[in-house]
N, CA and C atoms as an extended XYZ file, in Angstrom:
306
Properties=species:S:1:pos:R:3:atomname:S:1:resname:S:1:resid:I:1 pbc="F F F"
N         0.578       -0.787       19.047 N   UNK     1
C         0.244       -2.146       18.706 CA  UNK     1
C         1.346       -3.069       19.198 C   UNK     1
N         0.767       -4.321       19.506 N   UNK     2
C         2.070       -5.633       19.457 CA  UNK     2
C         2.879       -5.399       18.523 C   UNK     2
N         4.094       -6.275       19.124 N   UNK     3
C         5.002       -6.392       18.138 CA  UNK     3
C         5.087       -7.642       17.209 C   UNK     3
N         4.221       -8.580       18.072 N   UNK     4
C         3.529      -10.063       17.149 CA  UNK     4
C         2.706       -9.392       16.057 C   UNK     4
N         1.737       -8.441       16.136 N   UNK     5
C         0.776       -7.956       15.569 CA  UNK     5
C         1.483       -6.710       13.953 C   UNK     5
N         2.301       -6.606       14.515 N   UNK     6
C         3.172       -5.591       13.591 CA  UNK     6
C         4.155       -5.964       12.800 C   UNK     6
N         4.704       -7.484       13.012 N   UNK     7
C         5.294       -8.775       12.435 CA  UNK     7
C         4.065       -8.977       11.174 C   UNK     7
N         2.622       -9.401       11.710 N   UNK     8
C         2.267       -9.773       10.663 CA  UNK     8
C         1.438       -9.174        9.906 C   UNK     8
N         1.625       -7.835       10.181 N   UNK     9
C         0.715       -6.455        9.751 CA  UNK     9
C         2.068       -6.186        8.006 C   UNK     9
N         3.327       -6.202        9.157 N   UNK    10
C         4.426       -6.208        7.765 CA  UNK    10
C         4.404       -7.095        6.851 C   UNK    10
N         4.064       -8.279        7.009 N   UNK    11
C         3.964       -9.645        6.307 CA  UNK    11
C         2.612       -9.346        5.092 C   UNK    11
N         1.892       -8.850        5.794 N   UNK    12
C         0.596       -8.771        4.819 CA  UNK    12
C         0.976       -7.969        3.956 C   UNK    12
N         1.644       -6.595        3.917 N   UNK    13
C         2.129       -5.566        3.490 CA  UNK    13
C         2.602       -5.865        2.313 C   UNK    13
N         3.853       -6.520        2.875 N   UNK    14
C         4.689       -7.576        1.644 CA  UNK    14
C         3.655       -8.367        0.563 C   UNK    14
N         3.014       -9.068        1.315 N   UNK    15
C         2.038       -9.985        0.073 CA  UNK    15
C         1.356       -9.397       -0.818 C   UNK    15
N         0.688       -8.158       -0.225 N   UNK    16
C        -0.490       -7.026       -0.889 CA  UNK    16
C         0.434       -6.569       -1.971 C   UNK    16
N         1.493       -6.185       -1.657 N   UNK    17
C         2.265       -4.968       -2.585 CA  UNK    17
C         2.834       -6.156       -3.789 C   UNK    17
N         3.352       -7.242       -3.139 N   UNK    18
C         3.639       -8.629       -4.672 CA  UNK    18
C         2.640       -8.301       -5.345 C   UNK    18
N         1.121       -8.762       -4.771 N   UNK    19
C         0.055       -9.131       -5.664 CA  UNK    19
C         0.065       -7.675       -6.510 C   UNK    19
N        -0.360       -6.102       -6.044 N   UNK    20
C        -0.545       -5.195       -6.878 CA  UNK    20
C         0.492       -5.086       -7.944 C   UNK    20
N         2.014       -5.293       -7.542 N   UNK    21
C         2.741       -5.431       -8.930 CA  UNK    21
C         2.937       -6.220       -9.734 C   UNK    21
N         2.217       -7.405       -9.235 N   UNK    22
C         2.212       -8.483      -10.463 CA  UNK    22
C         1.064       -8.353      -11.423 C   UNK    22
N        -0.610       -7.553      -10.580 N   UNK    23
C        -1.447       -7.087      -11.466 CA  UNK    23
C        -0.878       -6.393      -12.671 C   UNK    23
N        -0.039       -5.529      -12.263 N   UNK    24
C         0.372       -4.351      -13.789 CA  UNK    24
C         1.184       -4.832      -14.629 C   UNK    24
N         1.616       -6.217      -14.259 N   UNK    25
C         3.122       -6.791      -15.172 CA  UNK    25
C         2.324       -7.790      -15.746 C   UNK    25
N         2.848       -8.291      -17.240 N   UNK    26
C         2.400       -9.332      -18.183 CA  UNK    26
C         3.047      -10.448      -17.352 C   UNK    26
N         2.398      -12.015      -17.774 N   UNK    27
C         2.567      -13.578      -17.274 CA  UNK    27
C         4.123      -13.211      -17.362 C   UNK    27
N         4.753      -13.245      -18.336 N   UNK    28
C         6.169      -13.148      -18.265 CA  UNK    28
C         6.937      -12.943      -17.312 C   UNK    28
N         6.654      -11.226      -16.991 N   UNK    29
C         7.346      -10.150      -15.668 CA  UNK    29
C         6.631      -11.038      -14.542 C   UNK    29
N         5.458      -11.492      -14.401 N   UNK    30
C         4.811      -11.822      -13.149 CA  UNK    30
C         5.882      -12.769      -12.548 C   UNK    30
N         6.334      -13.626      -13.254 N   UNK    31
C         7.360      -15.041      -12.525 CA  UNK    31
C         7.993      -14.389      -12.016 C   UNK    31
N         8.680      -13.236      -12.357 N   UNK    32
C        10.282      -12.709      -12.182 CA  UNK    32
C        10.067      -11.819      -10.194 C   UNK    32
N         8.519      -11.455      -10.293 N   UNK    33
C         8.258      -10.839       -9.156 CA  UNK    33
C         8.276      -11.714       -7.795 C   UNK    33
N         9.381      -11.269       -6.896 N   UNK    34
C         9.366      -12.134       -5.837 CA  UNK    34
C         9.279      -11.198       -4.516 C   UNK    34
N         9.255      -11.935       -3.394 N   UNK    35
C         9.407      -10.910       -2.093 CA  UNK    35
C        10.376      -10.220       -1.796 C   UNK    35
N        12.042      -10.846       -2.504 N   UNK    36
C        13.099      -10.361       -2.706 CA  UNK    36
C        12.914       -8.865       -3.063 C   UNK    36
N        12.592       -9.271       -4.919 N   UNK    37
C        12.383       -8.197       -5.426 CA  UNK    37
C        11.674       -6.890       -5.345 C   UNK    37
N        10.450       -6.984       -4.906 N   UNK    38
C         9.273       -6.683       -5.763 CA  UNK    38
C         9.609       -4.799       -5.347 C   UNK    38
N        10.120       -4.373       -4.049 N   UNK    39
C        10.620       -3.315       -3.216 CA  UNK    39
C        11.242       -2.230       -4.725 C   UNK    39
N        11.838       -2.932       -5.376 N   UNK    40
C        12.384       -2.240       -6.921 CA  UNK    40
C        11.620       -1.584       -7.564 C   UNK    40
N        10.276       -2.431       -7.607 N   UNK    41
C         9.447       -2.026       -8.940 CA  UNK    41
C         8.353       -1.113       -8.026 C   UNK    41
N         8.553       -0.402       -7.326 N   UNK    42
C         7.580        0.361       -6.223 CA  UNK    42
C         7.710        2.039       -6.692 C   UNK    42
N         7.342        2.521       -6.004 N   UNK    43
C         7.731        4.079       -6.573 CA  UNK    43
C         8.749        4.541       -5.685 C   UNK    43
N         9.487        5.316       -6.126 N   UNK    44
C        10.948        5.282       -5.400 CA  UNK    44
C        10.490        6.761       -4.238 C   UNK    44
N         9.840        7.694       -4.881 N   UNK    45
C         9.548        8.827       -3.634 CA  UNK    45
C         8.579        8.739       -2.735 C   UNK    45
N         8.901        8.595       -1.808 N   UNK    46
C         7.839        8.398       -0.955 CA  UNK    46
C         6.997        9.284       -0.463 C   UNK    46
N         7.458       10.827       -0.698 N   UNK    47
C         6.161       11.727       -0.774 CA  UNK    47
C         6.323       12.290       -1.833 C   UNK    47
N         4.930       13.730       -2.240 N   UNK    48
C         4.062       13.860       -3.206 CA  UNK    48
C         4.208       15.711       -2.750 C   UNK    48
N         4.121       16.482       -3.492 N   UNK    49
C         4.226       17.655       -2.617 CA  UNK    49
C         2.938       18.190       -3.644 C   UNK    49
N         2.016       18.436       -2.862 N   UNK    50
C         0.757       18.658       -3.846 CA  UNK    50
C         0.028       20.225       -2.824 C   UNK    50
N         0.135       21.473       -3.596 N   UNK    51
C        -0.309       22.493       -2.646 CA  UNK    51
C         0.002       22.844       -1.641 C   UNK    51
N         1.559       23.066       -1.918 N   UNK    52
C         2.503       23.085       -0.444 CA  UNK    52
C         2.651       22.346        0.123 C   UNK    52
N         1.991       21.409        0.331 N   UNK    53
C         1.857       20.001        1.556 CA  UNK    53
C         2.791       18.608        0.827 C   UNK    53
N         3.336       18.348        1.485 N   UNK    54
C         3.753       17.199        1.250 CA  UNK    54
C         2.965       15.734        1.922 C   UNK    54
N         2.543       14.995        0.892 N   UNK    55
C         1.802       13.919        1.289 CA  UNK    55
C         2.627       12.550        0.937 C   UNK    55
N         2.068       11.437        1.792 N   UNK    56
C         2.867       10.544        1.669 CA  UNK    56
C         2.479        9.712        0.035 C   UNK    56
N         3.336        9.148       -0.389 N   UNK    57
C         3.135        8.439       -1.765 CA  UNK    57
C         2.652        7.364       -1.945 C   UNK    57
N         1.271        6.924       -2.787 N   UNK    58
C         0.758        5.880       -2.516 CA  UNK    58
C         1.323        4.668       -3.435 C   UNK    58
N         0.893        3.386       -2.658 N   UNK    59
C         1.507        2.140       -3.181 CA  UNK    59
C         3.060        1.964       -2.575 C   UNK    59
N         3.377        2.818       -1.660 N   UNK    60
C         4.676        2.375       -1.006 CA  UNK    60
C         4.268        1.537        0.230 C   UNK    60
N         5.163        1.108        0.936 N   UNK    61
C         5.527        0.403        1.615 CA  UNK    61
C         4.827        0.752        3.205 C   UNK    61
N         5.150        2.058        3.442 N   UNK    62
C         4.885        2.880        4.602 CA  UNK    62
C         2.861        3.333        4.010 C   UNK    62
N         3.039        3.896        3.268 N   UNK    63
C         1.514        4.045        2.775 CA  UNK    63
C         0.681        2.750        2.781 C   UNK    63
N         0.980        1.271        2.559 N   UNK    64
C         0.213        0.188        3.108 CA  UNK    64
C         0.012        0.249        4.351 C   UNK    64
N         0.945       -0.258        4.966 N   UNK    65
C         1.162       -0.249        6.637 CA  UNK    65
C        -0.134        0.568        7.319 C   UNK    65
N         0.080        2.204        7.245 N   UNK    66
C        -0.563        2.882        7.498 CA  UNK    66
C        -1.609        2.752        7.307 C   UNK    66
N        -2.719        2.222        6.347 N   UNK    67
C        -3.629        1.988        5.665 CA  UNK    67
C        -4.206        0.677        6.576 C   UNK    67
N        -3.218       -0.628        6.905 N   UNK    68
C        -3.736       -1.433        7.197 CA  UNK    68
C        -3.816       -1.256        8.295 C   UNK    68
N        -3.266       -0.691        8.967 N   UNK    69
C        -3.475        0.131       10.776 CA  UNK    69
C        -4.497        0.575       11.080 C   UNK    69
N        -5.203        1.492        9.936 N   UNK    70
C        -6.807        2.106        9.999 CA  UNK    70
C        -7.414        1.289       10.325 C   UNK    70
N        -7.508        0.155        9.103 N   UNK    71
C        -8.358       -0.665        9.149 CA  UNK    71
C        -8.948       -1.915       10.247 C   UNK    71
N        -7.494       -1.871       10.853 N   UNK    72
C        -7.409       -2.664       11.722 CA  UNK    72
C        -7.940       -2.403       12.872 C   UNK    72
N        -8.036       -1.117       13.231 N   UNK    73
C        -8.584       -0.101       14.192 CA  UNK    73
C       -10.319        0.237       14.160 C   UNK    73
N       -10.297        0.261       12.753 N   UNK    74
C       -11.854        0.141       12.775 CA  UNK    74
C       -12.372       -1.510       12.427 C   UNK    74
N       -12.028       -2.328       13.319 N   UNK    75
C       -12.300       -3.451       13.323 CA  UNK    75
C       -12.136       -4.903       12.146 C   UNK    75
N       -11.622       -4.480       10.822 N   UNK    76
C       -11.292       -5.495       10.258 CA  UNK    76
C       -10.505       -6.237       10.419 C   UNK    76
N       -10.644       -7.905       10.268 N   UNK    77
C        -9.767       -8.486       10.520 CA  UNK    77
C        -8.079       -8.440        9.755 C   UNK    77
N        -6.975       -8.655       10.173 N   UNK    78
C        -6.189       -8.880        8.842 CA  UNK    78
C        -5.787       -9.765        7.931 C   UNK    78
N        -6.519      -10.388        8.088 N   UNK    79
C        -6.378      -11.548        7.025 CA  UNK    79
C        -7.347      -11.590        5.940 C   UNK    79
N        -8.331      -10.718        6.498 N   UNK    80
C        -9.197      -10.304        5.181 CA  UNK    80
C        -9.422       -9.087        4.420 C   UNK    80
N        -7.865       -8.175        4.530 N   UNK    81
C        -7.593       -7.331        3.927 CA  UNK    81
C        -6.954       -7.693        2.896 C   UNK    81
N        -7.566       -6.993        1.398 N   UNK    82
C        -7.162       -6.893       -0.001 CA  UNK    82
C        -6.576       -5.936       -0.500 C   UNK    82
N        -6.077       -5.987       -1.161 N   UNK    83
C        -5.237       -4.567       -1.856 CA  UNK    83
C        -6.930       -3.591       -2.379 C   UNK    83
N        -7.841       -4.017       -2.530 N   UNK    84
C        -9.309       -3.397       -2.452 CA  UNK    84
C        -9.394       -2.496       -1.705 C   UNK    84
N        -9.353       -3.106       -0.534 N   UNK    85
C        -9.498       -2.430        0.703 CA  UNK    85
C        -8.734       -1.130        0.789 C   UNK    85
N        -7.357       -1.709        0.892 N   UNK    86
C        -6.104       -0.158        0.583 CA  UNK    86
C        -6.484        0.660       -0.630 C   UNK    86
N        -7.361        0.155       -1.751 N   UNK    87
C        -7.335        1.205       -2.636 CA  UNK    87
C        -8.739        2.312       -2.187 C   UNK    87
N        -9.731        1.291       -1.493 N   UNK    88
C       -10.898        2.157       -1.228 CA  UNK    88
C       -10.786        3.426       -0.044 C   UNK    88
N        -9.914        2.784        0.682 N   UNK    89
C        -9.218        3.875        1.713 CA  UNK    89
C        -8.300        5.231        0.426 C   UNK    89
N        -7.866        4.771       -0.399 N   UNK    90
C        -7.164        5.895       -0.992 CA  UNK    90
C        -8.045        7.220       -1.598 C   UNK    90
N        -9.373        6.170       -2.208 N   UNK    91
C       -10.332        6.753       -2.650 CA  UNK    91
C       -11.152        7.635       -1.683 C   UNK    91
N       -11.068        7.222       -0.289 N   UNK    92
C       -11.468        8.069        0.534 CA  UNK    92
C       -11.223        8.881        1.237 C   UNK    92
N       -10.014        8.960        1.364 N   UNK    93
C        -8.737        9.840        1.764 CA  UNK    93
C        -9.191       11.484        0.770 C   UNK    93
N        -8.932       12.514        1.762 N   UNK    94
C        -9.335       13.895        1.205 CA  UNK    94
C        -7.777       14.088        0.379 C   UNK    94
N        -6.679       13.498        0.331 N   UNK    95
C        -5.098       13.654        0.076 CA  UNK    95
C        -5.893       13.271       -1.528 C   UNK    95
N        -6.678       12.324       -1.834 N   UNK    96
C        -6.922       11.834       -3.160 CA  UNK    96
C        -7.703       12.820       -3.876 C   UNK    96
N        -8.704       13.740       -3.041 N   UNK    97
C        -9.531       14.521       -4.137 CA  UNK    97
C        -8.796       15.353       -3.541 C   UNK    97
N        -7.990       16.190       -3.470 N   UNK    98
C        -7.026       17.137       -3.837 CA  UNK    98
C        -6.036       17.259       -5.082 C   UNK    98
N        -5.368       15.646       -4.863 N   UNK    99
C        -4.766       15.593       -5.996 CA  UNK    99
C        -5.161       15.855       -7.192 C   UNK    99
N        -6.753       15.408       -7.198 N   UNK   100
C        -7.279       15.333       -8.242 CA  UNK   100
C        -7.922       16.625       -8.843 C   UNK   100
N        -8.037       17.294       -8.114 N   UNK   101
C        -8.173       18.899       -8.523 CA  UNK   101
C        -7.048       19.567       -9.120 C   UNK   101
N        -6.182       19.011       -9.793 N   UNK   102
C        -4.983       19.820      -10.381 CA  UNK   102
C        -5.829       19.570      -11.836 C   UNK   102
């Protein structure tokens, strides 16, 4: 991909991942969440070792990206990607019904 295109592929990344952690935090915590911050309140491992395999960890940083790359590939625009979108990809991901077989 561009590197214009991967500028604002990261940018979206950033916005998606504010909005999902301000969903889980009360009005209070929500103010405190900024672009500065928000990298803190993320999950700190970035993989998952599920049946020998190590998979990447969702709701990180690198796990958006990746996600919005798919999408982008199978023709959505990016500006009309939602954190929806990244979750329905998770849901469809075979890494998710594995996990879920424990």
């Amino acid at each position: 991909m561009r590197k214009k295109t991967l500028k604002k592929i990261d940018a979206k990344v950033d916005s998606l991942l504010v909005e999902w952690v301000k969903s889980l935090l009360s009005d209070e915590e929500q103010e405190q969440v900024t672009l500065k911050n928000y990298k803190t309140l993320l999950p700190k491992e970035e993989y998952i070792l599920a049946r020998g395999t190590n998979y990447l960890s969702f709701y990180t940083c690198r796990w958006a990206r990746q996600n919005i790359k798919k999408l982008i590939r199978k023709g959505v625009d990016l500006d009309s990607i939602t954190i929806g979108d990244l979750e329905w990809m998770l849901k469809k991901t075979s890494t998710n019904r594995q996990l879920n077989s424990f």
